[in-house]
C-alpha positions in Angstrom: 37.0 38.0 77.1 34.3 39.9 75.0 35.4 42.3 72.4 34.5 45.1 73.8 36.6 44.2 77.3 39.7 43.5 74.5 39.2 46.9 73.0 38.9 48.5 76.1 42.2 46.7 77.1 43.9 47.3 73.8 42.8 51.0 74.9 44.6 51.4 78.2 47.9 49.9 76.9 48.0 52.7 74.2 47.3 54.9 76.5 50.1 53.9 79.2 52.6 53.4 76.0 51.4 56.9 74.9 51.9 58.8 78.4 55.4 56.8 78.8 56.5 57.7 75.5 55.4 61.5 76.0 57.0 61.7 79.8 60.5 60.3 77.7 60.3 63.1 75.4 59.7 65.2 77.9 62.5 64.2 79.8 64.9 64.3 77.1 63.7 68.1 76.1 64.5 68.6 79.9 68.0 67.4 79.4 68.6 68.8 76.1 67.4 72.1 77.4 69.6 72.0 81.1 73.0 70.8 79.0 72.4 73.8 76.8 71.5 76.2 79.5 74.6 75.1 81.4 77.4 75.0 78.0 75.8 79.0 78.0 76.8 79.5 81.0 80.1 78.5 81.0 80.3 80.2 77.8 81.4 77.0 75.7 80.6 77.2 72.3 80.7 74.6 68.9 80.5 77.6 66.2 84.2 77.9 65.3 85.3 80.9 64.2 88.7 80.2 61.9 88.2 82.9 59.0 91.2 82.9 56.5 92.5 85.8 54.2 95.0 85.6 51.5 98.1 87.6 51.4 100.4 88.4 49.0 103.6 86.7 48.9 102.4 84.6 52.1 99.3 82.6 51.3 96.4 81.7 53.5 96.4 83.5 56.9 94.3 84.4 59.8 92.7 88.3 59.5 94.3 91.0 61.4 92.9 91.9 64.6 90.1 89.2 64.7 88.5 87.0 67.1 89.0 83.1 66.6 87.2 80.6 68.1 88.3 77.3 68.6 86.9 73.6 70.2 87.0 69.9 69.7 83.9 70.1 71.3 85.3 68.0 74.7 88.5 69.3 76.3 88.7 73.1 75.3 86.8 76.2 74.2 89.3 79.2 73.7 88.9 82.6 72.4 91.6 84.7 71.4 92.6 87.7 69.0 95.1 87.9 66.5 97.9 90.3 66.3 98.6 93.4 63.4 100.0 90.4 61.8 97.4 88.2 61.6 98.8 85.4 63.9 98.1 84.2 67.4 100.1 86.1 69.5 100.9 89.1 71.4 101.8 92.3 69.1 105.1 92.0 68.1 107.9 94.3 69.2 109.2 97.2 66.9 112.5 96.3 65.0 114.5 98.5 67.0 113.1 97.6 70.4 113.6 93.7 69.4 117.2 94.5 68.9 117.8 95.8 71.8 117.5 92.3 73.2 117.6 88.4 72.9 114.8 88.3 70.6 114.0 84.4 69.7 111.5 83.7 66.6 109.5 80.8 67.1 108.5 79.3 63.8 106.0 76.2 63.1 102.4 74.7 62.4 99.3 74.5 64.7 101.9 73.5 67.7 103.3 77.3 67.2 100.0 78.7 66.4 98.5 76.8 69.4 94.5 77.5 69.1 94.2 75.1 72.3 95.4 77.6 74.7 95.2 81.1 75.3 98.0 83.6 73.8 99.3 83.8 77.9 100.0 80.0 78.5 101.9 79.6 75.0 105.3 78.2 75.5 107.2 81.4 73.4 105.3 83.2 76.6 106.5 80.7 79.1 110.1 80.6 77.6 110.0 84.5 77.7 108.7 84.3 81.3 111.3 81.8 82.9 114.6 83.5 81.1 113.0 86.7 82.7 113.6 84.9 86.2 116.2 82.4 85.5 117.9 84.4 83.3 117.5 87.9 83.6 121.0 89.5 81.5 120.4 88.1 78.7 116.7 90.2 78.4 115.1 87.7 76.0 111.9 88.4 74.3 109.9 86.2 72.1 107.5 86.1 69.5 105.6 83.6 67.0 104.9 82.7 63.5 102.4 79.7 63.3 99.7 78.5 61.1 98.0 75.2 61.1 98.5 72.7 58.5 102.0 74.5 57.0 105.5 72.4 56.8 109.1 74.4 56.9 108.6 75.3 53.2 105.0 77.5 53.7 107.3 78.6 56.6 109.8 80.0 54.8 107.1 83.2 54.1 106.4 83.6 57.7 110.6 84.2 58.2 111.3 86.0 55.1 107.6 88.4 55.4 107.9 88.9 59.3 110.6 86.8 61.3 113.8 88.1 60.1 112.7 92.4 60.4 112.8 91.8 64.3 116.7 90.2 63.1 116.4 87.6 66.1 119.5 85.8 68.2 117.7 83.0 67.6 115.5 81.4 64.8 113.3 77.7 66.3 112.0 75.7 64.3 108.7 73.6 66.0 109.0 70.4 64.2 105.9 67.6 64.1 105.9 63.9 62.2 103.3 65.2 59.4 105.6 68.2 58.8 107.6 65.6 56.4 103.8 65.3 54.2 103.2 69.3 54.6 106.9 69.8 52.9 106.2 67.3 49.4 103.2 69.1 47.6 102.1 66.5 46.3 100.9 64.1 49.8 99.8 67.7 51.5 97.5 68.0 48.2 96.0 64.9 48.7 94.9 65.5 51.7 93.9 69.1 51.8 92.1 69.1 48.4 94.5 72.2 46.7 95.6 71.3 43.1 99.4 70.9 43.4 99.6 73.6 40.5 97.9 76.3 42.1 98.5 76.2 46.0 97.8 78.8 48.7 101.0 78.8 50.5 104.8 79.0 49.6 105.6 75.8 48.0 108.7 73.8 46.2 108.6 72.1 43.2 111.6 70.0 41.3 112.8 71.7 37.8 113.6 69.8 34.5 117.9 69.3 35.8 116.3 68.5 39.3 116.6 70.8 41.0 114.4 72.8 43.9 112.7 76.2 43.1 110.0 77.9 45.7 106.3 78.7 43.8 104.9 81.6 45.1 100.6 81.3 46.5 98.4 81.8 43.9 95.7 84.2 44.6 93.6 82.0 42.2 93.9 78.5 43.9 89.9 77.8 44.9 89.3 77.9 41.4 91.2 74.7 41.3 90.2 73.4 44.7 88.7 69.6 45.4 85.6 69.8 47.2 82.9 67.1 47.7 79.3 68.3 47.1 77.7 68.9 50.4 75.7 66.1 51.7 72.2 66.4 53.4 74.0 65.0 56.9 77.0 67.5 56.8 74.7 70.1 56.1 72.2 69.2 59.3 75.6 68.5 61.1 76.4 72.0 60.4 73.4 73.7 60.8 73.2 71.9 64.2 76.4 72.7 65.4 75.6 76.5 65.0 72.4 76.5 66.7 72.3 74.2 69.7 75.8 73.2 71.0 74.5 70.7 73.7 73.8 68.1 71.3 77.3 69.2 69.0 79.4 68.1 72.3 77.2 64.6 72.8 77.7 63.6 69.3 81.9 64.7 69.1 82.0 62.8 72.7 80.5 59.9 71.5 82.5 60.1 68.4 85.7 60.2 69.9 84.8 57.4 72.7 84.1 55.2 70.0 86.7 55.7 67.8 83.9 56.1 64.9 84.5 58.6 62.3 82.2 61.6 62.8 81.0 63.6 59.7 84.3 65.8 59.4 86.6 63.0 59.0 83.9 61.9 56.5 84.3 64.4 54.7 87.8 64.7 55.0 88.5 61.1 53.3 85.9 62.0 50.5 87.8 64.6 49.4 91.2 62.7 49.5 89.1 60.2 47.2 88.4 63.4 44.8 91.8 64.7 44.8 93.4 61.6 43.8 90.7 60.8 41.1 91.3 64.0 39.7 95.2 63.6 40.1 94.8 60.6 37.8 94.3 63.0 34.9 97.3 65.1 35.7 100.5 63.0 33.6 103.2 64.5 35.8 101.6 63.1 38.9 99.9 59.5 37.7 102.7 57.5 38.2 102.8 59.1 42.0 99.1 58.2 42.8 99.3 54.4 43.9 102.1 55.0 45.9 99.8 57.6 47.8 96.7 56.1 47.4 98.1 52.7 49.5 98.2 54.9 52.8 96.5 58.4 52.1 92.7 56.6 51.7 93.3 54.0 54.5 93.3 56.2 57.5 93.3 59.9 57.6 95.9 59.9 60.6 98.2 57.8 58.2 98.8 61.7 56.4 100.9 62.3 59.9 103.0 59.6 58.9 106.2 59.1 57.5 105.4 57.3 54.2 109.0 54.6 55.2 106.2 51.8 54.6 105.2 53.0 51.1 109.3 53.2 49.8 109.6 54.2 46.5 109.9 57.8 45.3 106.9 59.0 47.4 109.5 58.3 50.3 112.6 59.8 48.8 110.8 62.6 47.7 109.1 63.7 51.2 112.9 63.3 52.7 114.0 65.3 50.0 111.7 68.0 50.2 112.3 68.6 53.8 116.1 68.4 53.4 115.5 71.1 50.9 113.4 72.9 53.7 115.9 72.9 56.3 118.5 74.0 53.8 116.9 77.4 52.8 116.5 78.4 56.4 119.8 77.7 57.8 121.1 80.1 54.6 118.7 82.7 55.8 120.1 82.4 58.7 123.3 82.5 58.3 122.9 85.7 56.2 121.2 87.8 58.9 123.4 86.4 62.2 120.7 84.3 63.6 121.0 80.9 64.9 118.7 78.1 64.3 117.6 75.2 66.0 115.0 72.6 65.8 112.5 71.5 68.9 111.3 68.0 68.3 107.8 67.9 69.9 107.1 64.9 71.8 105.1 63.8 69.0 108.4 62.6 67.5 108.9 59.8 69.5 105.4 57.8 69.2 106.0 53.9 68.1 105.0 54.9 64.9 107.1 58.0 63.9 110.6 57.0 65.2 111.7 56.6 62.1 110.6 60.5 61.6 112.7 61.2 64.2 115.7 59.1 63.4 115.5 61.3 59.8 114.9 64.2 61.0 118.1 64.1 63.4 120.6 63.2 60.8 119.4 65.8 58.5 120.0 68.6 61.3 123.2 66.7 62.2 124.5 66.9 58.5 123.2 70.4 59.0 124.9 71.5 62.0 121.3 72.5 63.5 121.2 71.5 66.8 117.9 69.6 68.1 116.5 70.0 71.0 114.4 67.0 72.3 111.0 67.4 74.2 110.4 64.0 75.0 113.6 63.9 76.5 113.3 66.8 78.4 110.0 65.4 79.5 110.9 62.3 80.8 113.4 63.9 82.4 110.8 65.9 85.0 109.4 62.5 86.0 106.3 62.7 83.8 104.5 60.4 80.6 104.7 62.0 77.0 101.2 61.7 77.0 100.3 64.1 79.7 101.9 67.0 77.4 98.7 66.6 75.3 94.7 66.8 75.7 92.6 63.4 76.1 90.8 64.1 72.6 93.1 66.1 70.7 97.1 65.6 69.6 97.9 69.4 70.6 100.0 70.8 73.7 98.0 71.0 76.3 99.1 73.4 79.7 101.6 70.9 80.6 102.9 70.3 77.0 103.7 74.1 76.8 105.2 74.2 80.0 107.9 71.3 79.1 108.3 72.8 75.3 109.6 76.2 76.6 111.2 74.3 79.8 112.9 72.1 77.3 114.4 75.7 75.4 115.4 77.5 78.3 117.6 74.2 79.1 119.2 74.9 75.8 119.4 78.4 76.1 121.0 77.8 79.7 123.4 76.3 77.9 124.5 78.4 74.8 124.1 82.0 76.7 127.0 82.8 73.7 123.5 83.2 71.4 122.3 86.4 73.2 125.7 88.0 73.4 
């Protein structure tokens, strides 16, 4: 073949390769262009609105009156306003009109504040709903105090601030396996990147004879706060997310099919690896750190855990905390008339956090608070633990709801005595 026929052959195959590579562009603009056409039109969304406030007394909390926004980017997209209050629920009831009936506090983390679902198909909601047609004399209302990533000691604000002014019948306590890590300061600063010392939320701490004391928020914590300088993919990960959420929902999809660790939970173990570096200088907490450091920096869903595996005083001290926890509200309790009681989500009985649950039951026995079991209750209607949750995310779904406030009016059925 002369040159000029391999030139001229060389020629055509660029040219093919060119047009083939232009129509696959094309194509994939087409795609990019109909997914984020359609996500519009169903009004989806990947720019999460979760603005926080401080408040006095209280810590970090949602803003009064204010739309939030919230998606794992697969299996829900909800919208929904906070109360007066700033939590997610309806407003609550005056003081004198929640006297007037059964009025039940409901009192917990992100189960309680429920971002997953709108305010309607919460299970306070539900619970108020069925005793309405189930149980009709005892006139029970409901309302809730939740914020995500709190244990029963940031808790103890929501009760003493809001809760106990409506002087509720009945006081529940939503309790979840990583509410034993939200309860010790220390492991819940590890993972969320607050200096122990200056916390945003209600927190205990042990005196010099040993004893427990509550720290009030400090106003002042992100002066102390770990975080990771941002790098150039979490910023283009950001800036992508807010802009075009068609590719946002690919990239979480694939993320979560694969079980590979998307640029949150990147960033999420970097700043555990900051905190505890920086806890290294702190004296009081040094001799903590490799107890922590064994689990905390393995696996980010190891912070949900029970630390029974680590032993030590990391262990004692997370049991300890709680029991503490548990203690203060069943006196504030006591002291205004209410009852208390503790729903065990589902959650509680996963392979890995029996133990949790084994703990957390003899605590409330030596307690006298009673426990009511979800997964029980659950298994009871015929159904899997897992179908109370979404595919992609650990939260209540509908049917999770459903069975938590099913699982309450059972109790309730059975102690009318509370609303008399």
């Amino acid at each position: 073949m002369s040159n000029a026929g391999a030139e001229g052959a060389v020629r055509r195959v660029l040219r093919v390769a060119g047009w083939n590579a232009l129509l696959l562009i094309a194509g994939l603009a087409l795609i990019g262009l109909a997914g984020e056409t359609l996500f519009r039109l169903k009004g989806r969304f990947t720019n999460i609105n979760n603005p926080t406030v401080f408040v006095t007394d209280v810590g970090l909390m949602l803003p009064l009156r204010t739309e939030i926004r919230w998606t794992n980017f697969v299996d829900f997209w909800t919208t929904a306003r906070t109360n007066s209050l700033g939590f997610l629920d309806r407003e609550p009831p005056s003081p004198a009109q929640a006297a007037e009936s059964c009025h039940i506090a409901v009192i917990g983390d992100s189960m309680v504040e429920a971002k997953e679902v709108q305010i309607s198909e919460k299970f306070h909601v539900r619970l108020e709903e069925m005793a309405a047609r189930e149980l009709p004399a005892l006139d029970v209302t409901t309302s809730a105090f939740g914020r995500s990533g709190t244990g029963q000691i940031n808790q103890l604000a929501y009760y003493d601030e809001y809760a106990r002014h409506l002087r509720p019948r009945l006081v529940v306590l939503v309790f979840v396996p990583n509410d034993f890590s939200n309860n010790f300061l220390l492991r819940r600063s590890v993972a969320d990147g607050f200096d122990p010392e200056h916390r945003p939320y209600v927190s205990a701490e042990r005196t010099e004879d040993g004893e427990f004391r509550l720290r009030p928020p400090d106003p002042d914590y992100l002066r102390f706060m770990v975080t990771p300088p941002d790098t150039f993919w979490w910023k283009l990960a950001k800036q992508i997310s807010l802009r075009a959420w068609f590719p946002t929902y690919l990239n979480r999809k694939y993320s979560l099919l694969f079980r590979i660790r998307d640029q949150r939970e990147r960033r999420f173990y970097e700043r555990k690896i900051a905190q505890l570096e920086k806890l290294q200088l702190h004296p009081a907490y040094a001799p903590l750190l490799p107890e922590l450091s064994a689990v905390e920096v393995t696996d980010s869903r190891n912070i949900q855990m029970l630390p029974e595996e680590i032993g030590g005083l990391v262990y004692t001290e997370t049991l300890a905390f709680t029991a503490f926890a548990l203690d203060e509200f069943k006196k504030r309790a006591e002291h205004d008339g209410a009852a208390l009681v503790i729903l065990a989500a589902h959650h509680m009985h996963r392979s890995r956090q029996k133990a949790a649950l084994a703990m957390l039951s003899e605590m409330a026995a030596e307690r006298r608070i009673p426990v009511v079991d979800q997964d029980d209750f659950i298994i009871r209607q015929g159904a899997e633990r897992s179908d109370a949750r979404w595919a992609h995310d650990a939260h209540w779904n509908l049917a999770g709801h459903r069975w938590a406030a099913g699982a309450l009016l059972e109790y309730l059925k059975q102690n009318q005595e509370l609303c008399e």
